[in-house]
N, CA, C and O atoms as a GROMACS GRO file, in nm:
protein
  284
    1UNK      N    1  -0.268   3.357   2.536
    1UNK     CA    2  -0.401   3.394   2.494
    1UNK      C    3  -0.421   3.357   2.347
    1UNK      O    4  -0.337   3.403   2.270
    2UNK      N    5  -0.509   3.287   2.300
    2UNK     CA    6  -0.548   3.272   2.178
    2UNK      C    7  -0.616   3.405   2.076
    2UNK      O    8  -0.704   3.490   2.090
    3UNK      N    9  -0.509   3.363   1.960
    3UNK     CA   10  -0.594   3.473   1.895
    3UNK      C   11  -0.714   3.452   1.802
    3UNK      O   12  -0.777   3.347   1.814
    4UNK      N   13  -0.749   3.536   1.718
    4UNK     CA   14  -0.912   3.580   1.690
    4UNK      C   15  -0.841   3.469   1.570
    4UNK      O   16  -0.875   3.352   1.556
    5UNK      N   17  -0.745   3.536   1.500
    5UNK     CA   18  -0.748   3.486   1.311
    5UNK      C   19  -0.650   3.358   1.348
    5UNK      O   20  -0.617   3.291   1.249
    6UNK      N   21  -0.604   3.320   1.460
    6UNK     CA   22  -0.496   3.218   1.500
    6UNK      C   23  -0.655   3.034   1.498
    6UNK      O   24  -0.651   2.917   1.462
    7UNK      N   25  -0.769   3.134   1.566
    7UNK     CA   26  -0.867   3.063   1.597
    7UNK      C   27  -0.972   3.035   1.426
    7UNK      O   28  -1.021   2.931   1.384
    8UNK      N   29  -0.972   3.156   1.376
    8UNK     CA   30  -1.049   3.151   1.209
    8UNK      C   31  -0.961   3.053   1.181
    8UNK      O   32  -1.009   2.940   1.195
    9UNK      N   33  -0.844   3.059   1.144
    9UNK     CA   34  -0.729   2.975   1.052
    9UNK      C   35  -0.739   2.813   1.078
    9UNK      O   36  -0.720   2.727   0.993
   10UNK      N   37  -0.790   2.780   1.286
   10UNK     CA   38  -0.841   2.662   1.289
   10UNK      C   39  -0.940   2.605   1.240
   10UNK      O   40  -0.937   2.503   1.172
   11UNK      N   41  -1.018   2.657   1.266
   11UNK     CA   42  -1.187   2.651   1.183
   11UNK      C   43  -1.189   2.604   1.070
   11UNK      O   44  -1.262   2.517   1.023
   12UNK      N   45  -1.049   2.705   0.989
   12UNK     CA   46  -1.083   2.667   0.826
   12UNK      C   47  -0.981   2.501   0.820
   12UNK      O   48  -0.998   2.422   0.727
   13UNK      N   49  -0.903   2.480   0.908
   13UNK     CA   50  -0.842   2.404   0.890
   13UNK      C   51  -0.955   2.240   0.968
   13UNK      O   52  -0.960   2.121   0.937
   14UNK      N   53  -1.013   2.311   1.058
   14UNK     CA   54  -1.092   2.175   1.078
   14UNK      C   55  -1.141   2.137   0.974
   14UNK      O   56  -1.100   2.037   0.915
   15UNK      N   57  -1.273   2.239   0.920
   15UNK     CA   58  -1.331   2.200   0.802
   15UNK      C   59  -1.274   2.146   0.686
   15UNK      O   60  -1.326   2.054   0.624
   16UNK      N   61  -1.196   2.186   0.662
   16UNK     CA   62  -1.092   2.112   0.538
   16UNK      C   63  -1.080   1.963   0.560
   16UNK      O   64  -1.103   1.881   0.471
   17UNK      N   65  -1.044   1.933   0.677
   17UNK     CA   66  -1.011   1.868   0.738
   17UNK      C   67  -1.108   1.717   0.737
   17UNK      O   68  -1.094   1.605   0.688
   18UNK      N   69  -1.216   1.791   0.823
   18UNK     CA   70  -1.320   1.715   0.829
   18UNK      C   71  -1.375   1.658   0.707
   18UNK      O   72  -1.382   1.536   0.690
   19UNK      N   73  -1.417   1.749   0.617
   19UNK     CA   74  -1.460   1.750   0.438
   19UNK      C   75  -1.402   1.671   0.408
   19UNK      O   76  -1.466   1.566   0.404
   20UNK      N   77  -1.261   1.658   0.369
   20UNK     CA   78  -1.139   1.547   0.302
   20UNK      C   79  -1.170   1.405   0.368
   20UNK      O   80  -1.131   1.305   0.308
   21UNK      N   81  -1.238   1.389   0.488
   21UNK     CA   82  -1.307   1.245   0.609
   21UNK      C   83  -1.387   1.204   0.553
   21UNK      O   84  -1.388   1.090   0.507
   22UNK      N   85  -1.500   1.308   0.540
   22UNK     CA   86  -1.622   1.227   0.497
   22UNK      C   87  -1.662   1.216   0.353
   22UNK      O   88  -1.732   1.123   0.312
   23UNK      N   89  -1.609   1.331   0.263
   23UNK     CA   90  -1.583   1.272   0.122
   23UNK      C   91  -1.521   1.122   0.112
   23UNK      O   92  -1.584   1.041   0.044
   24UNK      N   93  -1.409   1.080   0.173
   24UNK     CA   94  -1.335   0.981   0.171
   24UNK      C   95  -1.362   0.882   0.233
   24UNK      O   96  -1.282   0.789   0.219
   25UNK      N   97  -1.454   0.864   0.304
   25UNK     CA   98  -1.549   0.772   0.383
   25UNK      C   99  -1.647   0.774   0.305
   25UNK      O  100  -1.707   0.670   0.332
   26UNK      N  101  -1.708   0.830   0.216
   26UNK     CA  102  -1.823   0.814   0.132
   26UNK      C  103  -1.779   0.715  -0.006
   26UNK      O  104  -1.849   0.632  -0.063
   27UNK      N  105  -1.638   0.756  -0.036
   27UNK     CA  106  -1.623   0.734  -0.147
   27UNK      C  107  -1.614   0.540  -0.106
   27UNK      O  108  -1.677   0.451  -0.164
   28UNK      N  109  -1.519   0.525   0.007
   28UNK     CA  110  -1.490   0.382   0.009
   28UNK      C  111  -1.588   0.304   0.057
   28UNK      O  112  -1.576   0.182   0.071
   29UNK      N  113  -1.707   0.380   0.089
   29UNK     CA  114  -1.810   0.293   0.117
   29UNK      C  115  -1.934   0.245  -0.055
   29UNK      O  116  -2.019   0.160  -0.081
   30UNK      N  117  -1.891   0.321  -0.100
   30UNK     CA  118  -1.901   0.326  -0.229
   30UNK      C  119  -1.854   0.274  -0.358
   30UNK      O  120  -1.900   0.287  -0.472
   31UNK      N  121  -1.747   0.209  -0.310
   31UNK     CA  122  -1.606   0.118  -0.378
   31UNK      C  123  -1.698  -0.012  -0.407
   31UNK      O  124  -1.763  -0.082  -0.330
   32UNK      N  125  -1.679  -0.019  -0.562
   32UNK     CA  126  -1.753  -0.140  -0.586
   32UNK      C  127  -1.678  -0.246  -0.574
   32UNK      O  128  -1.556  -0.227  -0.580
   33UNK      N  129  -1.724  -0.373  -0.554
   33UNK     CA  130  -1.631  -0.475  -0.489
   33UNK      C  131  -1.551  -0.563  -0.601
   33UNK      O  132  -1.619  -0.608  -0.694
   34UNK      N  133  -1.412  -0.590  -0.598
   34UNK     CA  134  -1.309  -0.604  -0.650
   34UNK      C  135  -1.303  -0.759  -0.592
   34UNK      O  136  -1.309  -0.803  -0.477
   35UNK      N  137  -1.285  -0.842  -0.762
   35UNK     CA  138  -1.272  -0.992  -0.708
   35UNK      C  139  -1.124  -1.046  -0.669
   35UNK      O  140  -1.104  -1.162  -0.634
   36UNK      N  141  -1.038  -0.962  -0.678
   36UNK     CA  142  -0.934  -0.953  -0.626
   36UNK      C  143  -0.886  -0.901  -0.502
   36UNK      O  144  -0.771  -0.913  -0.459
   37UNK      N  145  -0.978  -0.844  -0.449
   37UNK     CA  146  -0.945  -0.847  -0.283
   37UNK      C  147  -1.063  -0.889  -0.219
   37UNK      O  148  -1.174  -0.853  -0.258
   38UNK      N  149  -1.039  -0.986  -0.095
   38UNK     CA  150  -1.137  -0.983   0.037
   38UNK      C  151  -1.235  -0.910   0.051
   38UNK      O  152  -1.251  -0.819  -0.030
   39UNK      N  153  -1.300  -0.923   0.124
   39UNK     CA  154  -1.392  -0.809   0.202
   39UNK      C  155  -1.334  -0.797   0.351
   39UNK      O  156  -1.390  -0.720   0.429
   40UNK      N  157  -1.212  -0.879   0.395
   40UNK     CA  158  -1.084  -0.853   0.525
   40UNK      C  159  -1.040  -0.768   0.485
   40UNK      O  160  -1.064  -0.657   0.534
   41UNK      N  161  -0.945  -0.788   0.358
   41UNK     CA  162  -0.871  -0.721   0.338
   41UNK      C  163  -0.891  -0.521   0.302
   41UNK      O  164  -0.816  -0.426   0.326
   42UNK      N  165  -1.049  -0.529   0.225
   42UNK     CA  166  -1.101  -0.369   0.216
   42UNK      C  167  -1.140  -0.346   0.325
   42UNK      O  168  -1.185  -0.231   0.321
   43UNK      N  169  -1.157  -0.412   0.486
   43UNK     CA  170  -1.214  -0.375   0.556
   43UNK      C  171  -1.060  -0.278   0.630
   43UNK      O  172  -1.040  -0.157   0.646
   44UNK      N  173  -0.979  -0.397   0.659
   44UNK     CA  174  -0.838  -0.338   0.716
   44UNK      C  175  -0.756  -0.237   0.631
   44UNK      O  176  -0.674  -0.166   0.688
   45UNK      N  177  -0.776  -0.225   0.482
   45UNK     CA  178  -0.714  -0.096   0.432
   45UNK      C  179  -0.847   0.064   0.462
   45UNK      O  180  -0.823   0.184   0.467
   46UNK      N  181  -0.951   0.006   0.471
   46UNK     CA  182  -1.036   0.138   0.515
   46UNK      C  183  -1.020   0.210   0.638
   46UNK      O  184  -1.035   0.332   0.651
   47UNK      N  185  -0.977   0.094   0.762
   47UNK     CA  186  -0.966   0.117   0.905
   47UNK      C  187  -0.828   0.220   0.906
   47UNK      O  188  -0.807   0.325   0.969
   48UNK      N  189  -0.756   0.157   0.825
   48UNK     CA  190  -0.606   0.227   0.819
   48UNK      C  191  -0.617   0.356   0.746
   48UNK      O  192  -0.551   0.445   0.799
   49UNK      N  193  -0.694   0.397   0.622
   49UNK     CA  194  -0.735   0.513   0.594
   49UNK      C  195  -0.814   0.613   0.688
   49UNK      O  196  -0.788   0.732   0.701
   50UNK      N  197  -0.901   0.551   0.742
   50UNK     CA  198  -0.951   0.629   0.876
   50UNK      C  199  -0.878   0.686   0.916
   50UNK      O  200  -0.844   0.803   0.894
   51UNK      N  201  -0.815   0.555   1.032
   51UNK     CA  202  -0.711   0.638   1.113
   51UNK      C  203  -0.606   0.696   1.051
   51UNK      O  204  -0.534   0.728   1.146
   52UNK      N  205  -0.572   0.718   0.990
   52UNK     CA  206  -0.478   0.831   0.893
   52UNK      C  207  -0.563   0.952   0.913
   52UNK      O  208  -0.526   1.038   0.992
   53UNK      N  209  -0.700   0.969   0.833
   53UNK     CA  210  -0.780   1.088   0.848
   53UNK      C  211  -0.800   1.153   0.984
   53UNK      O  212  -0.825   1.268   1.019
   54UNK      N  213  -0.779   1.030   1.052
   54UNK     CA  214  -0.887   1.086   1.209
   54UNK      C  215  -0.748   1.165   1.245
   54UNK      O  216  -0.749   1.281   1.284
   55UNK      N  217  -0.630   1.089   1.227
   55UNK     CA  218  -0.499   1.198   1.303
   55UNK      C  219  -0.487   1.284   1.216
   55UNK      O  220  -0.417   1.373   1.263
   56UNK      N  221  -0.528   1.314   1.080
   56UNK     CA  222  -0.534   1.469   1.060
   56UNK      C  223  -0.583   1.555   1.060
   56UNK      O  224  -0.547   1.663   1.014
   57UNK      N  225  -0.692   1.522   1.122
   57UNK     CA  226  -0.798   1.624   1.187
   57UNK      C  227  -0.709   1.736   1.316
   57UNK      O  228  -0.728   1.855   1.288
   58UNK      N  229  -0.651   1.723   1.401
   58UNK     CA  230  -0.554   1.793   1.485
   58UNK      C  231  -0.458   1.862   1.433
   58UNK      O  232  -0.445   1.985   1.441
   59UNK      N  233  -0.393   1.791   1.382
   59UNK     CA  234  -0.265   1.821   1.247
   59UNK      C  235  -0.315   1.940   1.187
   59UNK      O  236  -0.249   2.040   1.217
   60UNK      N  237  -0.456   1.970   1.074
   60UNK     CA  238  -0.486   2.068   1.025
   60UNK      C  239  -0.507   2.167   1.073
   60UNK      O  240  -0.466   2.271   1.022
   61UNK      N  241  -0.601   2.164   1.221
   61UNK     CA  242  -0.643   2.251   1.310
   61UNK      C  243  -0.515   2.379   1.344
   61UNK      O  244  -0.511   2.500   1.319
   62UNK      N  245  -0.409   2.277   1.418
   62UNK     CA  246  -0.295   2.325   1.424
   62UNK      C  247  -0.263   2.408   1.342
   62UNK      O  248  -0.273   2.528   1.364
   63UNK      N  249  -0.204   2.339   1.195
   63UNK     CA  250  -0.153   2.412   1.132
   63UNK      C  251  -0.195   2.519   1.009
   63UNK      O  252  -0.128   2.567   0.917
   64UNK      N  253  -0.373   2.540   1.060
   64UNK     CA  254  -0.443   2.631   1.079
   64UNK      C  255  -0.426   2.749   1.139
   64UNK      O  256  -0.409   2.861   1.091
   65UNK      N  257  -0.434   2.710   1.256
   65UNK     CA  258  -0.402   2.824   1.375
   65UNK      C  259  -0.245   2.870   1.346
   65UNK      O  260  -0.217   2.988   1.370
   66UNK      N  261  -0.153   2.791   1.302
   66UNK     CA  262  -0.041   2.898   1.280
   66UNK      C  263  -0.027   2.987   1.147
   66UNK      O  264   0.054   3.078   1.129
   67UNK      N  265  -0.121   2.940   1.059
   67UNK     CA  266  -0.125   3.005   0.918
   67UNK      C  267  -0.196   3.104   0.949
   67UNK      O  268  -0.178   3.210   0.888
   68UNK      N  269  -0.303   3.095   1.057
   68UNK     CA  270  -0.409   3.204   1.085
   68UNK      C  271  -0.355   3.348   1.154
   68UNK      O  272  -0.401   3.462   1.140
   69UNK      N  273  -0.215   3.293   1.249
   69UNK     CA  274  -0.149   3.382   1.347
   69UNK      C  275  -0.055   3.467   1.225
   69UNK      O  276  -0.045   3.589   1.234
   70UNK      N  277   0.017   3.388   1.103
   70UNK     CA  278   0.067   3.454   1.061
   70UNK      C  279   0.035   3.607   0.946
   70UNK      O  280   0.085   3.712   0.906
   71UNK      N  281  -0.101   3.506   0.939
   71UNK     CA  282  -0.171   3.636   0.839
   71UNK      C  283  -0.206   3.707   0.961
   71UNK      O  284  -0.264   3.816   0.955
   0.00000   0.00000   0.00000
């Protein structure tokens, strides 16, 4: 059975979560362009920052819910 503060502790951990995404998706869309790299090359280090973010979206949730169970 899931608990109440096991479930708050996710919440706060999505949001964290999420926030740290789209700050960080704002910022690199925002990255003024550098004559030293591509526009390949910022495209494939952004994709790879993504997916870094997108798998810690679960990760936090998680370890949300166990910070949440322990308080």
């Amino acid at each position: 059975m899931l608990s109440i503060p096991g479930l708050i502790g996710a919440a706060v951990g999505l949001a964290a979560s999420s926030l740290i995404y789209f700050v960080t998706m704002f910022m690199l869309q925002r990255q003024t362009v550098d004559s030293i790299t591509s526009a390949e090359e910022r495209e494939r280090s952004a994709a790879a920052i993504r997916m870094i973010l997108l798998a810690d979206i679960p990760i936090m949730v998680a370890v949300g819910y166990y910070v949440g169970q322990l308080l």
